[in-house]
N, CA, C and O of each residue as an XYZ file, in Angstrom:
476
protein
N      30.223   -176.771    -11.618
C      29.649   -175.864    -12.576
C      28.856   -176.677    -13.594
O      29.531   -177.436    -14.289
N      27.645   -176.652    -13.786
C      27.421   -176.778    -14.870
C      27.521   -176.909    -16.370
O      28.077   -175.971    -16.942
N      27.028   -178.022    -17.186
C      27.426   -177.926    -18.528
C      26.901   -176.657    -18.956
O      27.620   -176.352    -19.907
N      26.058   -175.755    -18.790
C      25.381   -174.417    -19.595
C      26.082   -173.695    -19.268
O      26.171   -172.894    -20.199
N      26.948   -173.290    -18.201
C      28.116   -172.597    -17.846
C      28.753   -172.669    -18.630
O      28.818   -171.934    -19.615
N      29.498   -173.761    -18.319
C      30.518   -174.034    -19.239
C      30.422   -173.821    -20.584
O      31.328   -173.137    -21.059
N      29.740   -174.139    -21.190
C      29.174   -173.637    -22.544
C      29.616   -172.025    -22.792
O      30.485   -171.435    -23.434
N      28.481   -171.663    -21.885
C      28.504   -170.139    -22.183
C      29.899   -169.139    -21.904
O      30.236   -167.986    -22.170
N      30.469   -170.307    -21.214
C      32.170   -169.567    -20.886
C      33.017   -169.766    -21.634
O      33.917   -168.998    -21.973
N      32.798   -170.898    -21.993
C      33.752   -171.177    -23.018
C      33.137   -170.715    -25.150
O      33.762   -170.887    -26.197
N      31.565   -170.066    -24.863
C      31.635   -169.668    -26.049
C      31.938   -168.113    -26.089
O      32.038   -167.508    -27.156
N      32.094   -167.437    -24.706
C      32.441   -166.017    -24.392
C      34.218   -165.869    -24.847
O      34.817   -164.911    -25.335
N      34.791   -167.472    -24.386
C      36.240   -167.223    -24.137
C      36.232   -167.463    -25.964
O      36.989   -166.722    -26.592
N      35.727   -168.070    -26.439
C      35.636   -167.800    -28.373
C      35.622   -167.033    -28.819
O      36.312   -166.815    -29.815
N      34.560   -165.968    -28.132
C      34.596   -164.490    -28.719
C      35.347   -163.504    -28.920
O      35.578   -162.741    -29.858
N      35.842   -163.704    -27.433
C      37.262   -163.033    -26.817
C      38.216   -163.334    -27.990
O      38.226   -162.538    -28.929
N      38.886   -164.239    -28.012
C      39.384   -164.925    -28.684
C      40.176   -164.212    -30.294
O      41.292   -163.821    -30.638
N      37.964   -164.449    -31.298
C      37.892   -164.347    -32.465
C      38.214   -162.690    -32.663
O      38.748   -162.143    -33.628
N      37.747   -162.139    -31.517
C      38.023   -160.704    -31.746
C      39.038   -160.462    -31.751
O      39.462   -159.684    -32.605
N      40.041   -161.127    -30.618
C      41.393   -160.303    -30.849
C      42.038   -160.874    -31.963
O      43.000   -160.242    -32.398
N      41.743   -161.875    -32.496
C      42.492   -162.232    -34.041
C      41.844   -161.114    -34.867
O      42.608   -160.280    -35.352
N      40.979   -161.036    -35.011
C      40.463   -159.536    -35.582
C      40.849   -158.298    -36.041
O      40.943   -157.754    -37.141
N      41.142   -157.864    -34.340
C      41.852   -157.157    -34.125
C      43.493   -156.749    -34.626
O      44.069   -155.675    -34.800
N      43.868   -158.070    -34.743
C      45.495   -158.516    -35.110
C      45.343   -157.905    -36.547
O      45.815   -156.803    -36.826
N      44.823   -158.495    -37.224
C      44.694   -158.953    -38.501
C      44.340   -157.489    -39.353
O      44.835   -157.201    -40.443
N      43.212   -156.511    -38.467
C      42.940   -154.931    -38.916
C      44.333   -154.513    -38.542
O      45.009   -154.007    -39.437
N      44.795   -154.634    -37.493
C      46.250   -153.763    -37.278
C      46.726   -153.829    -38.116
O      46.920   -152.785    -38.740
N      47.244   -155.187    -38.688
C      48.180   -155.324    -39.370
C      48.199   -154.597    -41.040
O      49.217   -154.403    -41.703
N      47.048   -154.339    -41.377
C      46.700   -154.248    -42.650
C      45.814   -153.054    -42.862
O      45.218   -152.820    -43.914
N      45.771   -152.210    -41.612
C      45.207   -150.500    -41.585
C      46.602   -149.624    -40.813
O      46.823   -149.866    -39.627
N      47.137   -149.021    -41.263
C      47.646   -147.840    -40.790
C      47.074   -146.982    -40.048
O      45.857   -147.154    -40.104
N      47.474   -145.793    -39.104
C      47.060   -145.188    -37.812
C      48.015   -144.124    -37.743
O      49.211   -143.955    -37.505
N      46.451   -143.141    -38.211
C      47.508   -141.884    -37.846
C      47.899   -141.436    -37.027
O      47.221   -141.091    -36.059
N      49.370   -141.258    -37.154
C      50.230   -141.032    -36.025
C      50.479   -139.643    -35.428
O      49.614   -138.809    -35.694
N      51.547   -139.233    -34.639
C      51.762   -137.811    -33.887
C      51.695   -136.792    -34.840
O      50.863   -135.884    -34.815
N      52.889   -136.994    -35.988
C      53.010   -136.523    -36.877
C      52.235   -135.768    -38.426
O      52.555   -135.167    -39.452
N      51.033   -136.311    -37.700
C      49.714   -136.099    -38.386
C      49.291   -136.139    -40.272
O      48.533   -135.568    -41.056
N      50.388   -137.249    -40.276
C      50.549   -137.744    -41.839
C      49.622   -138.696    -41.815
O      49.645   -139.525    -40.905
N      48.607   -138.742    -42.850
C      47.968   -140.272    -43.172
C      48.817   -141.181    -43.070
O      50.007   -141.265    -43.372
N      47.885   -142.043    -42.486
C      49.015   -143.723    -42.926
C      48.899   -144.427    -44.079
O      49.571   -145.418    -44.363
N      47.744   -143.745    -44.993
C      47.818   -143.865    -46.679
C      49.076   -143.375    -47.212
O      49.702   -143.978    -48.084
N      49.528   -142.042    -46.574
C      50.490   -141.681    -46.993
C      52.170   -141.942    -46.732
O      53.141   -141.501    -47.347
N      52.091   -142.715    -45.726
C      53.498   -143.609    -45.614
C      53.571   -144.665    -45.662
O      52.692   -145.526    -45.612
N      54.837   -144.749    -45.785
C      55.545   -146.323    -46.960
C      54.889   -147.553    -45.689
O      54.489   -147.229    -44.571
N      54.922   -148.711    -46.142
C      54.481   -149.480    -45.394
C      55.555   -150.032    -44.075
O      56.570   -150.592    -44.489
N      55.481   -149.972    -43.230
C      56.612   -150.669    -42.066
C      57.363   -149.443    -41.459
O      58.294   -149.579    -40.667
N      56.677   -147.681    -42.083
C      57.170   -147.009    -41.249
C      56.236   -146.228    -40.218
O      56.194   -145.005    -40.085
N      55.614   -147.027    -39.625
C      55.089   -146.136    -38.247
C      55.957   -146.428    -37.352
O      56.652   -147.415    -37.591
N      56.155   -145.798    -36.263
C      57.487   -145.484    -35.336
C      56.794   -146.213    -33.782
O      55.605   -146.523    -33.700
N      57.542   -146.349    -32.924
C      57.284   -146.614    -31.507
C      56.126   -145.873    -30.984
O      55.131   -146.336    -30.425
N      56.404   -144.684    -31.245
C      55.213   -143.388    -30.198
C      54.206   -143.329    -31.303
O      53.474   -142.342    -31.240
N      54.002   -144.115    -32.259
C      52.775   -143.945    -32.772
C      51.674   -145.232    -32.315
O      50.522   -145.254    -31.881
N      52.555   -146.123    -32.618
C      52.017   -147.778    -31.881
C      51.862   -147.322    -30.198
O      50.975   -147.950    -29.619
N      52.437   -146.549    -29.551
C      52.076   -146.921    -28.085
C      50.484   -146.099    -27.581
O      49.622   -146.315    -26.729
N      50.768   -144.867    -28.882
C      49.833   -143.661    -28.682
C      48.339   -144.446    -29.015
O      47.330   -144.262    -28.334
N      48.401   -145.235    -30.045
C      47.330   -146.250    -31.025
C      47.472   -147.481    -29.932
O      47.294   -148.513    -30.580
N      47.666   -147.738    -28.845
C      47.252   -149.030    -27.879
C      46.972   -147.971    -26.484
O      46.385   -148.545    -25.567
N      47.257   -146.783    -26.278
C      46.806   -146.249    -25.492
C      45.710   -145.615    -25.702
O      45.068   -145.380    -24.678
N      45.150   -145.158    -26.939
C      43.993   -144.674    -27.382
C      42.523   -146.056    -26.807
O      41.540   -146.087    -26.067
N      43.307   -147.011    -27.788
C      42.644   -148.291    -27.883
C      42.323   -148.817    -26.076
O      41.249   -149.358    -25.812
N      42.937   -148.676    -25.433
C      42.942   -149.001    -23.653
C      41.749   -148.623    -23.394
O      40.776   -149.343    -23.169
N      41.819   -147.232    -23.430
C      41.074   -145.932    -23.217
C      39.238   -146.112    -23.391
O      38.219   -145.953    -22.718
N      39.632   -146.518    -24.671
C      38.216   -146.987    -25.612
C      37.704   -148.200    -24.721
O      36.617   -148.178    -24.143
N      38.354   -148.969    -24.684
C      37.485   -150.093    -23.664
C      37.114   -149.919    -22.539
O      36.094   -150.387    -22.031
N      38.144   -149.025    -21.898
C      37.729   -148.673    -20.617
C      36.508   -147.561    -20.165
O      35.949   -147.511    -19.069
N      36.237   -146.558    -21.528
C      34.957   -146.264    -21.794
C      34.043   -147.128    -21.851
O      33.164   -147.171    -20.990
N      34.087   -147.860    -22.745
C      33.065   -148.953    -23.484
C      32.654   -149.621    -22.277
O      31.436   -149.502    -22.143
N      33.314   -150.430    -21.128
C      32.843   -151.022    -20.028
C      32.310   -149.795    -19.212
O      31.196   -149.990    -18.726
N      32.612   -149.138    -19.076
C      32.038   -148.250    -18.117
C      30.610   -147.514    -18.739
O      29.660   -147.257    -18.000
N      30.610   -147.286    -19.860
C      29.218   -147.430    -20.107
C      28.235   -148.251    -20.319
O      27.085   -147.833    -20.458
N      28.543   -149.507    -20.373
C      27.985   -150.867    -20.526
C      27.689   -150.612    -18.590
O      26.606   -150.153    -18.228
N      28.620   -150.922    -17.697
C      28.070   -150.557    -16.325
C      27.247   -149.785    -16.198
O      26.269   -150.194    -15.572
N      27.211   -148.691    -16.572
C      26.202   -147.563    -16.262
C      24.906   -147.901    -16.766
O      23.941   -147.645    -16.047
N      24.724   -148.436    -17.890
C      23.748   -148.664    -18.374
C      22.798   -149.949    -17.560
O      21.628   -149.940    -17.176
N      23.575   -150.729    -17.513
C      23.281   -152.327    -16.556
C      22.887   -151.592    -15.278
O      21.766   -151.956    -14.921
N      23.518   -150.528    -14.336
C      23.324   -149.831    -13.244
C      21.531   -148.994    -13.417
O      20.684   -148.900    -12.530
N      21.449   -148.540    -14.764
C      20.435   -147.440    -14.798
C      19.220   -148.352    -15.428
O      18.261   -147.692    -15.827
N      19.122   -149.880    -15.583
C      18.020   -150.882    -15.964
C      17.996   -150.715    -17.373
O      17.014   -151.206    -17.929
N      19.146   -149.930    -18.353
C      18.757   -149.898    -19.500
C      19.074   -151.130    -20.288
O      18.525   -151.406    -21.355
N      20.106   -151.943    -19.629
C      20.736   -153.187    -20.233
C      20.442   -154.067    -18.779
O      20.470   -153.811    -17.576
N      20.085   -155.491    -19.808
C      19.804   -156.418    -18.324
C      20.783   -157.426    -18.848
O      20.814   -158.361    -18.048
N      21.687   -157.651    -19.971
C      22.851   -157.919    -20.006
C      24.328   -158.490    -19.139
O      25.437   -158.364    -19.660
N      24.153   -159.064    -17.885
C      25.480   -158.902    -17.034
C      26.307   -160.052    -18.111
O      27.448   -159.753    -17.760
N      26.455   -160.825    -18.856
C      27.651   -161.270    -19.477
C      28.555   -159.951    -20.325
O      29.724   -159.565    -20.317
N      27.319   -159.551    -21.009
C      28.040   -157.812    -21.943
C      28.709   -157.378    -20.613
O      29.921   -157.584    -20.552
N      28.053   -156.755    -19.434
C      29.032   -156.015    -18.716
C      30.415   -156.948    -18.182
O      31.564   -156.531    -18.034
N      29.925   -158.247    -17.967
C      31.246   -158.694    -17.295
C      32.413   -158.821    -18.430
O      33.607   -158.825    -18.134
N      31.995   -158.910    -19.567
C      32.863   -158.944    -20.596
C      33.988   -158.068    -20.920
O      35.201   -158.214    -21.069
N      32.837   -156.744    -20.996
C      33.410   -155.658    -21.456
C      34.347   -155.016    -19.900
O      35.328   -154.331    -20.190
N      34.158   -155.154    -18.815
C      34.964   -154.755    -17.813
C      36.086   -155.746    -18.039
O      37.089   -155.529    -17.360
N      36.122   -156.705    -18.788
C      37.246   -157.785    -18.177
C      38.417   -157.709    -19.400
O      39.606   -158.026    -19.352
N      37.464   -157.062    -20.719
C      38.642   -156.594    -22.048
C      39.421   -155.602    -21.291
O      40.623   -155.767    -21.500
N      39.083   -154.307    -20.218
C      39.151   -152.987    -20.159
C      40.250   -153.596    -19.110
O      41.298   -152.963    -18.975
N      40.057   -154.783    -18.372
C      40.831   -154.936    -17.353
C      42.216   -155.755    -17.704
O      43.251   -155.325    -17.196
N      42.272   -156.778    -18.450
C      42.974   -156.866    -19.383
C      44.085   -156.104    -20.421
O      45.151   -156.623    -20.754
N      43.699   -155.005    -20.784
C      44.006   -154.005    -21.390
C      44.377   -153.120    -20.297
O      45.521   -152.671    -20.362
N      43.809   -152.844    -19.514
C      45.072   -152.273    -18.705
C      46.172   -152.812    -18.004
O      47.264   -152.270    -17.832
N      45.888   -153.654    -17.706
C      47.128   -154.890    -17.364
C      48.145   -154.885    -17.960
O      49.228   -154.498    -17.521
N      47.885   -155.382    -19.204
C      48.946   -155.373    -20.564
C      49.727   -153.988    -20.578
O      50.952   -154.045    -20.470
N      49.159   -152.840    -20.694
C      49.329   -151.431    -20.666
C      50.825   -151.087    -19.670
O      51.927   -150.565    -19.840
N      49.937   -151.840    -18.414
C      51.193   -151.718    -17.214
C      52.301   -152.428    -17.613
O      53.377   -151.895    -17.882
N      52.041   -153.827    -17.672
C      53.324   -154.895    -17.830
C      53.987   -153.959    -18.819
O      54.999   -153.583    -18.227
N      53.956   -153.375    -20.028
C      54.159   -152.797    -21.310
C      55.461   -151.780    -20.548
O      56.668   -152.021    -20.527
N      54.851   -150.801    -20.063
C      55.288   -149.408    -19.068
C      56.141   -150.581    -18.021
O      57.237   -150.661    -18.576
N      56.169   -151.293    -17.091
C      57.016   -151.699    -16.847
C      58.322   -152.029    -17.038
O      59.317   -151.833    -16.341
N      58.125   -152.700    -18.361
C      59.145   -153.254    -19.230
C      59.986   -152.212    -19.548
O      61.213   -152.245    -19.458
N      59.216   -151.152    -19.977
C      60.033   -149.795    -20.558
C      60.565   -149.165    -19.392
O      61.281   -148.199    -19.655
N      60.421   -149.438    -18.147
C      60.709   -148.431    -17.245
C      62.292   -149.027    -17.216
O      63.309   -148.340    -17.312
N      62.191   -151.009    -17.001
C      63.049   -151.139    -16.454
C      64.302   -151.287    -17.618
O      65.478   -151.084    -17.318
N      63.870   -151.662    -18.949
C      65.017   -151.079    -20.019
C      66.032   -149.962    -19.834
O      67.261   -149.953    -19.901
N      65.015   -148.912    -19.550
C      65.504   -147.693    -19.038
C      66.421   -147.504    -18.342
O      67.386   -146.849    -18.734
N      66.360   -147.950    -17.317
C      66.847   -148.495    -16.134
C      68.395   -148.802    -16.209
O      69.410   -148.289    -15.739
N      68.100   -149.882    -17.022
C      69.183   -150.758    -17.262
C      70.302   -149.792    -18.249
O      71.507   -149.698    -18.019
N      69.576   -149.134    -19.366
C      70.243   -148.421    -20.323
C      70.996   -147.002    -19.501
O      72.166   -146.702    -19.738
N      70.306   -146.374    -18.721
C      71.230   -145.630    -17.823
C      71.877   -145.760    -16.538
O      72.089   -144.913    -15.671
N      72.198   -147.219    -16.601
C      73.063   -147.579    -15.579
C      74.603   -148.744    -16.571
O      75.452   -149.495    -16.093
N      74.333   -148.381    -17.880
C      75.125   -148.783    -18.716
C      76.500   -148.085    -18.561
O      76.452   -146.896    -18.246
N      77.613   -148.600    -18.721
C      79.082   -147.472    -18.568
C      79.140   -147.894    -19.727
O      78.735   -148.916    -20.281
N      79.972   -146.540    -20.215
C      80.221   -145.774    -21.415
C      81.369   -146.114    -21.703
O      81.920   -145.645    -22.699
Protein backbone atom coordinates (compact mmCIF):
# COMPACT_ATOMS: atom_id res chain seq x y z
CA UNK A 1 0.00 0.00 0.00
CA UNK A 2 1.14 3.09 -0.44
CA UNK A 3 2.29 6.03 1.75
CA UNK A 4 -0.99 8.27 0.39
CA UNK A 5 -3.08 5.40 1.47
CA UNK A 6 -1.90 5.09 4.35
CA UNK A 7 -2.15 8.60 5.10
CA UNK A 8 -5.56 8.89 4.05
CA UNK A 9 -6.51 5.78 6.26
CA UNK A 10 -5.07 6.54 8.91
CA UNK A 11 -6.35 10.32 8.77
CA UNK A 12 -10.07 8.72 8.18
CA UNK A 13 -9.26 6.29 11.24
CA UNK A 14 -8.62 10.08 13.21
CA UNK A 15 -11.80 11.15 12.28
CA UNK A 16 -13.53 8.17 13.25
CA UNK A 17 -11.87 8.39 16.21
CA UNK A 18 -12.28 12.37 17.09
CA UNK A 19 -15.92 11.93 16.48
CA UNK A 20 -16.67 9.30 18.69
CA UNK A 21 -14.86 11.19 21.57
CA UNK A 22 -17.33 13.77 20.56
CA UNK A 23 -19.84 11.93 20.67
CA UNK A 24 -18.87 10.59 24.32
CA UNK A 25 -18.35 13.81 25.64
CA UNK A 26 -22.16 15.38 24.10
CA UNK A 27 -23.67 12.23 25.77
CA UNK A 28 -22.32 12.76 28.68
CA UNK A 29 -23.23 16.36 29.24
CA UNK A 30 -26.80 16.56 27.10
CA UNK A 31 -29.70 14.68 28.42
CA UNK A 32 -32.28 12.73 26.02
CA UNK A 33 -35.62 12.70 26.12
CA UNK A 34 -36.75 9.71 27.24
CA UNK A 35 -40.11 7.28 27.00
CA UNK A 36 -41.52 9.11 29.62
CA UNK A 37 -41.60 12.24 27.75
CA UNK A 38 -40.04 14.51 30.53
CA UNK A 39 -37.26 16.91 29.40
CA UNK A 40 -33.94 15.91 30.40
CA UNK A 41 -33.67 19.67 31.57
CA UNK A 42 -36.11 18.54 33.75
CA UNK A 43 -34.51 15.59 35.59
CA UNK A 44 -32.02 15.37 38.26
CA UNK A 45 -28.77 14.50 36.76
CA UNK A 46 -27.82 10.48 36.71
CA UNK A 47 -31.51 9.72 36.39
CA UNK A 48 -32.17 8.48 32.91
CA UNK A 49 -33.07 4.77 33.16
CA UNK A 50 -31.93 1.67 30.91
CA UNK A 51 -34.93 1.96 28.19
CA UNK A 52 -34.12 5.42 27.71
CA UNK A 53 -30.23 4.89 26.91
CA UNK A 54 -31.09 1.79 24.72
CA UNK A 55 -34.10 3.74 22.95
CA UNK A 56 -31.26 6.93 22.46
CA UNK A 57 -28.49 4.22 20.84
CA UNK A 58 -31.22 2.68 18.88
CA UNK A 59 -32.49 5.92 17.53
CA UNK A 60 -28.75 6.88 17.01
CA UNK A 61 -28.08 3.19 14.91
CA UNK A 62 -30.94 4.08 12.87
CA UNK A 63 -29.59 7.60 11.99
CA UNK A 64 -26.43 6.23 10.54
CA UNK A 65 -27.87 3.67 8.89
CA UNK A 66 -29.98 6.35 7.09
CA UNK A 67 -27.11 8.65 6.73
CA UNK A 68 -25.03 5.81 4.76
CA UNK A 69 -27.71 4.86 2.78
CA UNK A 70 -28.23 8.14 1.53
CA UNK A 71 -24.68 8.98 1.06
CA UNK A 72 -25.00 5.50 -1.29
CA UNK A 73 -27.79 6.68 -3.11
CA UNK A 74 -26.43 9.74 -3.82
CA UNK A 75 -22.75 8.29 -4.93
CA UNK A 76 -25.24 5.70 -6.99
CA UNK A 77 -27.31 8.75 -8.67
CA UNK A 78 -23.64 10.87 -9.69
CA UNK A 79 -24.69 13.42 -7.16
CA UNK A 80 -21.62 12.70 -4.84
CA UNK A 81 -18.31 11.47 -6.42
CA UNK A 82 -17.13 11.04 -2.84
CA UNK A 83 -16.43 7.05 -2.30
CA UNK A 84 -14.30 7.68 1.06
CA UNK A 85 -17.78 9.70 2.49
CA UNK A 86 -19.67 6.59 1.32
CA UNK A 87 -17.24 4.01 2.54
CA UNK A 88 -17.15 5.79 5.77
CA UNK A 89 -20.48 6.38 6.42
CA UNK A 90 -21.54 2.56 5.54
CA UNK A 91 -18.76 1.39 7.87
CA UNK A 92 -20.09 3.85 11.12
CA UNK A 93 -23.73 2.23 10.15
CA UNK A 94 -21.97 -1.15 10.10
CA UNK A 95 -20.27 -0.81 13.17
CA UNK A 96 -23.22 0.43 14.91
CA UNK A 97 -25.06 -2.28 14.11
CA UNK A 98 -22.67 -4.70 15.25
CA UNK A 99 -22.37 -3.13 18.60
CA UNK A 100 -26.33 -3.03 18.63
CA UNK A 101 -26.24 -6.94 18.22
CA UNK A 102 -23.30 -7.83 20.58
CA UNK A 103 -25.47 -5.32 23.06
CA UNK A 104 -28.96 -7.59 22.43
CA UNK A 105 -26.87 -10.54 22.77
CA UNK A 106 -25.54 -9.88 26.00
CA UNK A 107 -29.07 -9.08 27.19
CA UNK A 108 -30.50 -12.10 25.74
CA UNK A 109 -28.05 -14.24 27.43
CA UNK A 110 -28.31 -12.42 31.06
CA UNK A 111 -31.73 -13.30 30.62
CA UNK A 112 -31.07 -16.50 30.13
CA UNK A 113 -29.06 -17.03 32.87
CA UNK A 114 -31.49 -14.97 35.28
CA UNK A 115 -34.38 -17.42 34.43
CA UNK A 116 -32.63 -20.42 34.82
CA UNK A 117 -31.64 -19.08 38.39
CA UNK A 118 -33.36 -21.36 41.43
CA UNK A 119 -35.16 -19.57 43.84
Amino acid sequence: MSSVNMNILMAARNAILNQNNALQDIAKNVGVTGLDRVPAAKKPQGSENFSDQLTSALHEVNKLQATAEEEMNAYQMGESNDVAAVMLAKHKASLGFESTLQVRNKLLSAYKDIMNMQV
